[in-house]
C-alpha positions in Angstrom: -18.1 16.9 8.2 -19.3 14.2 5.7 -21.9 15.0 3.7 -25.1 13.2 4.2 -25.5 11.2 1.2 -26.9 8.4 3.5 -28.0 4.8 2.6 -30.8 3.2 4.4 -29.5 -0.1 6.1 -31.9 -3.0 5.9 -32.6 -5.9 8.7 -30.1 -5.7 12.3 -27.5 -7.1 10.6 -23.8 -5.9 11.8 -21.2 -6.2 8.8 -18.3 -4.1 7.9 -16.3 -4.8 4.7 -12.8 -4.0 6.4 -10.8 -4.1 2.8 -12.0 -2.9 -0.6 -11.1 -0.5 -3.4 -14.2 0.9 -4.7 -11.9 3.5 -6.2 -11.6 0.8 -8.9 -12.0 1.1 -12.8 -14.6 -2.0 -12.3 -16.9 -0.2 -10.1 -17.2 2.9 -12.7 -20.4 1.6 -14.8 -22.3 1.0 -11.0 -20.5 2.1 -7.9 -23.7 3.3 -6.2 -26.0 0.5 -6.9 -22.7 -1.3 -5.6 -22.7 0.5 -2.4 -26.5 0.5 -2.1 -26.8 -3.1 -2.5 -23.7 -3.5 0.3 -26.0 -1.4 2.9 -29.3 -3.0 1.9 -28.0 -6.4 2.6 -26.7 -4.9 6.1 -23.2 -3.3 5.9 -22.8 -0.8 8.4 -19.6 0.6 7.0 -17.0 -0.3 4.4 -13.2 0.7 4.4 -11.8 1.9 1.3 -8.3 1.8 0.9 -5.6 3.4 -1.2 -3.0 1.8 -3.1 -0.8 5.0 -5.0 -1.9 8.5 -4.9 -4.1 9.1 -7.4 -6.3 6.0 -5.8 -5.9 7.4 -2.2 -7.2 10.5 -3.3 -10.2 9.4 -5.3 -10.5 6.8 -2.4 -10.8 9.9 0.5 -13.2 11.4 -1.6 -15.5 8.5 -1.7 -15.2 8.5 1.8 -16.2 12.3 1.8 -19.2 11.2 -0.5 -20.3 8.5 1.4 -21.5 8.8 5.1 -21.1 5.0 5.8 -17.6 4.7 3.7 -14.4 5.2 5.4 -11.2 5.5 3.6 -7.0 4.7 3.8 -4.4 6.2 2.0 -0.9 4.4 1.4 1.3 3.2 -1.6 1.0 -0.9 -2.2 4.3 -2.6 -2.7 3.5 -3.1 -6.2 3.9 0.5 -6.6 7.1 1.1 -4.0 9.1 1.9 -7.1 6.9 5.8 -8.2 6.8 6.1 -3.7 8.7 9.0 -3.0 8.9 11.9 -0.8 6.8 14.0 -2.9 4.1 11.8 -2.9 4.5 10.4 1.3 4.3 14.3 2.2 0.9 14.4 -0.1 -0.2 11.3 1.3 0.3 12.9 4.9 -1.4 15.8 4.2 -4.3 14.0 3.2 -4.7 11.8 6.0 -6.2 15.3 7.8 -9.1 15.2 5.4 -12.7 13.9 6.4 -12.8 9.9 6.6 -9.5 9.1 6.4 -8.7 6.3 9.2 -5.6 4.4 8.6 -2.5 3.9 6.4 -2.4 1.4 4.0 -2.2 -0.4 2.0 1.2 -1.2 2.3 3.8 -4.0 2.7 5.9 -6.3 0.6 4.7 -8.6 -2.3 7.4 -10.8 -3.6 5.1 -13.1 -5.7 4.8 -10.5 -8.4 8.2 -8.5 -7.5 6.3 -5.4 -9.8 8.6 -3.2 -7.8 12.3 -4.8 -6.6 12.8 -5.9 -3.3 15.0 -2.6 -2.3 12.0 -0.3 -3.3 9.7 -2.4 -1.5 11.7 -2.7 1.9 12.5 1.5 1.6 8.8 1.8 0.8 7.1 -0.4 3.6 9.6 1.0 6.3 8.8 4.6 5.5 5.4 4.4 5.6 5.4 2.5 8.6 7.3 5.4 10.4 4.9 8.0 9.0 1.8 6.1 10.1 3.8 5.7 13.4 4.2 9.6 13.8 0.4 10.5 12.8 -1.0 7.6 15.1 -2.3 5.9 12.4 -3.3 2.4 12.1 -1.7 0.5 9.4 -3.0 -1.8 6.5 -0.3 -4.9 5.9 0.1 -6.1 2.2 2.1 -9.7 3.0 2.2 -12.0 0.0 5.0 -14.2 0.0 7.5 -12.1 2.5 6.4 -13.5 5.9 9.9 -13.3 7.4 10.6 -9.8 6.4 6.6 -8.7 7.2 7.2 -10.0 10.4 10.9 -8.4 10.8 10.2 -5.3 10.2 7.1 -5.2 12.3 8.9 -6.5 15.1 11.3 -3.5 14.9 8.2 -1.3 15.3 7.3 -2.8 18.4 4.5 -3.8 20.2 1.2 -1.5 20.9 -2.3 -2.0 21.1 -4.1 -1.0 17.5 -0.8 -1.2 15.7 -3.3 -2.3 12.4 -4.2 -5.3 10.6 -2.9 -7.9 8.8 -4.8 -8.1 5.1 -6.1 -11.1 3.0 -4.2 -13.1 5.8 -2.2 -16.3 4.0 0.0 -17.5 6.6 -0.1 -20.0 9.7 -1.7 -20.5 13.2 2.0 -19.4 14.1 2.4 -16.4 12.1 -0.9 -15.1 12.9 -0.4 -15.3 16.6 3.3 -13.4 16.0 1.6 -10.9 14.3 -0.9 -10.7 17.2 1.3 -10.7 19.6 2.7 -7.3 18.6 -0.7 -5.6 18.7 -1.9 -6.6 15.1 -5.7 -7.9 14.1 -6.2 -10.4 11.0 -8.3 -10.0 8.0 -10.0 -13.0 7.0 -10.5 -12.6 3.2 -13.0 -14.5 0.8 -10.6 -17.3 0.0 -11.6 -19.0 3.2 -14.5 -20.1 1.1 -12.5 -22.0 -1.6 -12.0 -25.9 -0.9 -9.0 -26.1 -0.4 -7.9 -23.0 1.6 -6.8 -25.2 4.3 -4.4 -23.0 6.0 -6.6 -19.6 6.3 -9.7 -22.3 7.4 -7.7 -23.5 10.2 -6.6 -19.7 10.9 -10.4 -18.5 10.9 -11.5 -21.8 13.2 -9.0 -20.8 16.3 -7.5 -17.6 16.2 -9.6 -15.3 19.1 -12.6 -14.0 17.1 -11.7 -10.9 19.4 -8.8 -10.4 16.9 -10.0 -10.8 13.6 -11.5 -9.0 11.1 -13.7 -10.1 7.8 -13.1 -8.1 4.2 -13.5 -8.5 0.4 -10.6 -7.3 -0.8 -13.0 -6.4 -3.8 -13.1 -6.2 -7.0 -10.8 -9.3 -6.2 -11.0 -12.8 -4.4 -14.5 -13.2 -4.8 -16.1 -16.0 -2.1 -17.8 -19.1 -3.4 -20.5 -18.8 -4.8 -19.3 -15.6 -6.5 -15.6 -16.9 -7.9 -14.5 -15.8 -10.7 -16.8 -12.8 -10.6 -16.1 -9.4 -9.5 -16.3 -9.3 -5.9 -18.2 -7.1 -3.8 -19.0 -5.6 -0.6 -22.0 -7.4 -0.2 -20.5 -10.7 -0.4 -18.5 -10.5 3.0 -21.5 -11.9 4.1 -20.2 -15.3 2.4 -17.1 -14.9 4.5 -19.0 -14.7 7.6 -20.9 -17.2 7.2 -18.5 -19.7 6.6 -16.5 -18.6 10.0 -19.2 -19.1 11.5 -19.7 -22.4 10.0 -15.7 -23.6 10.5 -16.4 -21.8 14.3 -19.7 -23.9 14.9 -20.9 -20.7 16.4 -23.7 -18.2 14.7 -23.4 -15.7 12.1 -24.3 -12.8 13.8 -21.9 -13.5 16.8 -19.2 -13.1 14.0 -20.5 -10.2 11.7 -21.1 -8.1 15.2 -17.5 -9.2 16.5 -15.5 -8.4 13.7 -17.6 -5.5 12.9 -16.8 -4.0 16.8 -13.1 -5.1 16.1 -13.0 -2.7 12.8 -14.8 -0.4 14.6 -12.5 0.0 17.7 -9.4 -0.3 15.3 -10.1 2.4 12.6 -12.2 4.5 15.2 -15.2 4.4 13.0 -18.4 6.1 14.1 
């Protein structure tokens, strides 16, 4: 059981912040006024994900804390080269623990090649087959490795649930591929900036029924907000501007991707 460190949520807005690390050294000086403002300004749950041990762990305690926070454990690309077997077994044996709902973040990053490619593909395809076994959704990392995202995902096969795409960058094409064998996309803050061209014309026609909205914080803060810390409020700047690219209402997308985060992570 959680314990009931609850936040009362103003107004009927639906929102859930899909992506962030409020494990983070930037949230240290205010995490709870952080998460207070989030629920305030109507967040009905955040996800807070893991990117090594030591931030899976502090993140699945957060979760613990928090009634309305939700938590993933996983090892990020950047880090494939410390993921070993120690640390996937730990990272297993957490995933029992209260709040944990998915697996992630993990994937392949060769824009900042922190970790080689060889530790990234051993990495990604481990932790795709331990997510596999423990029925766990799973949080895809893709920056710069379309091709081999969409490989090795296509080896996995096609389910419903199989997880979600993160801080989507690709095209119309690649989304639907990704789709196509069971996967959501998360529609990060940069569909704010000007000249985001690609993930704008990804957010106007991919089904809303398949995507999800996030922060990604403390990064990729939304216009107004750039070049600030992001936050979990302020995936209410990401709705809104699907909602303005979609020519439909905000609410009809916070309460669709919120249902969508809710039906793939399970959340209560």
């Amino acid at each position: 059981m959680k314990s009931q460190k609850s936040i009362v949520l103003c107004g009927e807005t639906m929102l859930i912040d899909s992506h962030a690390h409020m494990d983070m050294e930037e949230f240290e000086r205010d995490r709870a006024e952080v998460i207070d403002r989030a629920f305030k300004g109507g967040l009905t749950h955040i996800l807070t994900v893991g990117i090594d041990l030591d931030s899976s762990i502090a993140a699945q305690k957060l979760s613990q804390q928090y009634e309305v926070i939700y938590s993933a454990v996983g090892y990020h690309p950047h880090n494939a080269n410390r993921c070993d077997s120690r640390v996937l077994d730990e990272l297993a044996r957490i995933t029992s623990k209260p709040g944990v709902v998915a697996w992630g973040e993990i994937g392949l990053d060769f824009f900042r090649l922190h970790s080689s490619t060889d530790e990234q593909l051993k990495s990604f395809s481990l932790q795709l087959e331990i997510a596999n076994d423990l029925s766990m959704p799973v949080i895809i990392h893709d920056r710069e490795a379309h091709n081999d995202v969409l490989a090795i995902l296509k080896k996995m096969g096609k389910g419903e649930k199989k997880g979600v795409i993160h801080c989507f960058s690709g095209d119309i094409d690649l989304a639907e591929a990704f789709m196509e064998l069971g996967y959501y996309i998360s529609i990060p803050g940069t569909v704010t900036y000007k000249k985001a061209t690609l993930v704008k014309e990804v957010a106007s026609h991919i089904p809303l029924e398949r995507m999800l909205i996030e922060t990604d914080s403390p990064f990729l803060a939304p216009m107004p907000k750039r070049g600030k810390r992001n936050e979990p409020l302020f995936v209410t700047y990401t709705a809104q501007e699907i909602a303005r690219l979609r020519n439909i209402e905000f609410e009809e997308v916070a309460a669709t991707t919120a249902q969508n985060a809710k039906v793939l992570f399970g959340l209560l």
